[in-house]
VEXDREN-2710 file (C-alpha; in Angstrom, 1 decimal):
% VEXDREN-2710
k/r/px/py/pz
1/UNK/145.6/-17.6/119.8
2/UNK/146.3/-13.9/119.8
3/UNK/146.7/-12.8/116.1
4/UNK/149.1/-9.9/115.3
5/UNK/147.2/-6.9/115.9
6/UNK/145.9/-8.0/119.6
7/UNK/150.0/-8.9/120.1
8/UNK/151.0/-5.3/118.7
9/UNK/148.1/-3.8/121.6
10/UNK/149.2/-5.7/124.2
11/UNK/152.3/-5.1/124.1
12/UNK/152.4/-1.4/122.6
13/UNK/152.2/0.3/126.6
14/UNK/155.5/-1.9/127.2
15/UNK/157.1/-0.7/123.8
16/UNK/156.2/3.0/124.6
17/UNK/157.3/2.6/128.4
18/UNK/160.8/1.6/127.3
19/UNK/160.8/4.4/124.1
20/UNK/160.2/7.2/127.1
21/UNK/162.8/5.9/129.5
22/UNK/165.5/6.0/126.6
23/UNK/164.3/9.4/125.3
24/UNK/164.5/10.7/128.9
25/UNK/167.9/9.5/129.3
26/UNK/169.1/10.8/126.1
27/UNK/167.9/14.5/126.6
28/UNK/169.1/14.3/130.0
29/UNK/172.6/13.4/129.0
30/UNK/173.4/15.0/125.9
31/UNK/171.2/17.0/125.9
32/UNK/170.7/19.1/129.4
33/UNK/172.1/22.3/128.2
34/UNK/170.0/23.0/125.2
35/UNK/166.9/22.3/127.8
36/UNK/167.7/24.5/130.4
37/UNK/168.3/27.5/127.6
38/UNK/165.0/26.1/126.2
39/UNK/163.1/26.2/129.1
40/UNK/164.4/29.7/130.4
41/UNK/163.4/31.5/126.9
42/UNK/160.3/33.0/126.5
43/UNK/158.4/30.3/124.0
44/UNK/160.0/27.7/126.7
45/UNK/158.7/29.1/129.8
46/UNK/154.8/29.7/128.2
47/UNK/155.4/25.9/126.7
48/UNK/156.0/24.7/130.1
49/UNK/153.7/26.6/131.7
50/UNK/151.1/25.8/129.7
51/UNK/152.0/21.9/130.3
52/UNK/152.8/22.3/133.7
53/UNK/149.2/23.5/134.3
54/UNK/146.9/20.9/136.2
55/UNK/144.0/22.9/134.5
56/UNK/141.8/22.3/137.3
57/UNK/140.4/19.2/136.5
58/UNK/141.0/17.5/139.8
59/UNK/139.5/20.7/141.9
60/UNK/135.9/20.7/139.7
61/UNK/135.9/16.5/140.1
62/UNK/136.7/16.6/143.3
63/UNK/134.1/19.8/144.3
64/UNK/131.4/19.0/142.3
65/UNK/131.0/15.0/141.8
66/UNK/133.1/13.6/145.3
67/UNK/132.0/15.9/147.5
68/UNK/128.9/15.2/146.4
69/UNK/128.7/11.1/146.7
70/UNK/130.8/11.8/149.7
71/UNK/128.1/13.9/151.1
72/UNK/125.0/11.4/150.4
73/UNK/126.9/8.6/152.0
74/UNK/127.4/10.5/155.2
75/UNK/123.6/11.6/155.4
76/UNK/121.8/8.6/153.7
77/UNK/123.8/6.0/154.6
78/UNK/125.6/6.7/157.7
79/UNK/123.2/8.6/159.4
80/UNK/120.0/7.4/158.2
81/UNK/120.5/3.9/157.7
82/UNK/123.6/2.6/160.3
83/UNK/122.8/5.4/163.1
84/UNK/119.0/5.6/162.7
85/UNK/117.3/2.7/161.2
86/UNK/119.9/-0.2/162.5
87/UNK/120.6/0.8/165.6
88/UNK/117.1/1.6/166.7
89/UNK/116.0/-2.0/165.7
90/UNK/119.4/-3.6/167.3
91/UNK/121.2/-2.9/170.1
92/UNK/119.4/0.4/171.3
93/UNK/115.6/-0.9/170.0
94/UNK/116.7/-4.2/172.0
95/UNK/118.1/-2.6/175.6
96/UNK/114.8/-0.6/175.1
97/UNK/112.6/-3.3/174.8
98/UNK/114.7/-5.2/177.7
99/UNK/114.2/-2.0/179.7
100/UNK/110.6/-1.7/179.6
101/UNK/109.5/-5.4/179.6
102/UNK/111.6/-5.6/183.1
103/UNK/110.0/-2.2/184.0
104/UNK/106.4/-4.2/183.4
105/UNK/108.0/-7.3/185.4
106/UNK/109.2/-5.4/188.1
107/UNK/105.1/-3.5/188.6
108/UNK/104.0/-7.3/188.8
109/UNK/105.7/-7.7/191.7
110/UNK/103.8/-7.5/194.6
111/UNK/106.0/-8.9/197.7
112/UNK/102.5/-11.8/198.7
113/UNK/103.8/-15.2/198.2
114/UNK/101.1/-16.5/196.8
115/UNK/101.2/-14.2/193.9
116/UNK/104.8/-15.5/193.3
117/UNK/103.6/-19.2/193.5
118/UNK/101.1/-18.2/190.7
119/UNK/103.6/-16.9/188.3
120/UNK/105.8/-19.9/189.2
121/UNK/102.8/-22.2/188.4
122/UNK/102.0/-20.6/184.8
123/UNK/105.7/-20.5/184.3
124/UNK/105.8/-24.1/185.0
125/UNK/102.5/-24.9/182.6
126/UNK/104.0/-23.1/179.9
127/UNK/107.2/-25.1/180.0
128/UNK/105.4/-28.4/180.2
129/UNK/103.0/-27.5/177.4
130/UNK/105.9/-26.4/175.2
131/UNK/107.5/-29.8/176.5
132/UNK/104.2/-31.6/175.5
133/UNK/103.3/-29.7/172.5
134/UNK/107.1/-30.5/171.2
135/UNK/106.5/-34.7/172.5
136/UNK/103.1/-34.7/170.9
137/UNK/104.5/-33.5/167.2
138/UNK/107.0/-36.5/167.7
139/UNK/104.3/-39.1/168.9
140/UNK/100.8/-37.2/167.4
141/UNK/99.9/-37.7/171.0
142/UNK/97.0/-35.2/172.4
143/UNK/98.9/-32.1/174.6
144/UNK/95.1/-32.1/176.3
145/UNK/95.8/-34.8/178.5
146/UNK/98.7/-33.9/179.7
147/UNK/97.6/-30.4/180.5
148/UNK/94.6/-31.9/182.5
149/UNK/97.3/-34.3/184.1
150/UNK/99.1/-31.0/185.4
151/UNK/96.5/-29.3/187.1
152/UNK/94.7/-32.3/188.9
153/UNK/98.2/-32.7/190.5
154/UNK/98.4/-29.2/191.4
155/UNK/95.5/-29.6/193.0
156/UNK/95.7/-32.6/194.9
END
């Protein structure tokens, strides 16, 4: 339940919002003439300049405290943390890495057959170990044997 006083709050900016459009309304209708020859005089004009004045409050806020957040986002986090430290670990760390693993890949390459049939060979052991090492966690059976089975057929 809201009790008088948080009522009167609440709804003071409404009360005060309809007070200003009336008074503006007023002195604008009846009252244009005795403006105009009040903003012309002398005490008018320094009273509106005086009000009309932004003071500068903007220009030091924005020079002094925007500029400066605005500046230590650019440097810290745009440039140090998106363009330096995230993309050297993703994409160009990774097509880095690609490149010089294929670059190691491509030196093992010799153009003999039989060093291609080696590499096919350990390729093939390590997907059947990994096949066996994966079976034998299900079934706690020994990834030895199977190992042992490999070779003796490669070699018979």
């Amino acid at each position: 339940m809201l009790n008088l006083h948080q009522a009167f709050f609440k709804l003071l900016p409404v009360f005060l919002s309809i007070l200003g459009a009336t008074s503006a309304l007023f002195l604008y209708t009846f009252l244009s003439k005795d403006l105009y020859l009040l903003k012309t005089s002398i005490i008018g004009h320094k009273m509106y300049t005086f009000l009309n004045r932004k003071w500068f409050f903007d220009k030091f806020y924005n020079e002094f405290i925007n500029q400066n957040f605005l500046n230590f986002g650019y440097h810290v986090s745009y440039k140090t943390i998106d363009r330096g430290f995230i993309e050297m670990v993703g994409p160009f760390g990774l097509s880095l890495t690609a490149y010089k693993k294929s670059q190691l890949l491509g030196s093992l390459q010799t153009g003999n057959v039989y060093d291609y049939a080696l590499w096919v060979f350990i390729a093939l052991m390590f997907i059947f170990i990994s096949i066996d090492f994966s079976y034998s966690l299900l079934f706690f059976v020994d990834p030895s044997l199977f190992i042992i089975f490999i070779i003796t057929l490669f070699f018979i």
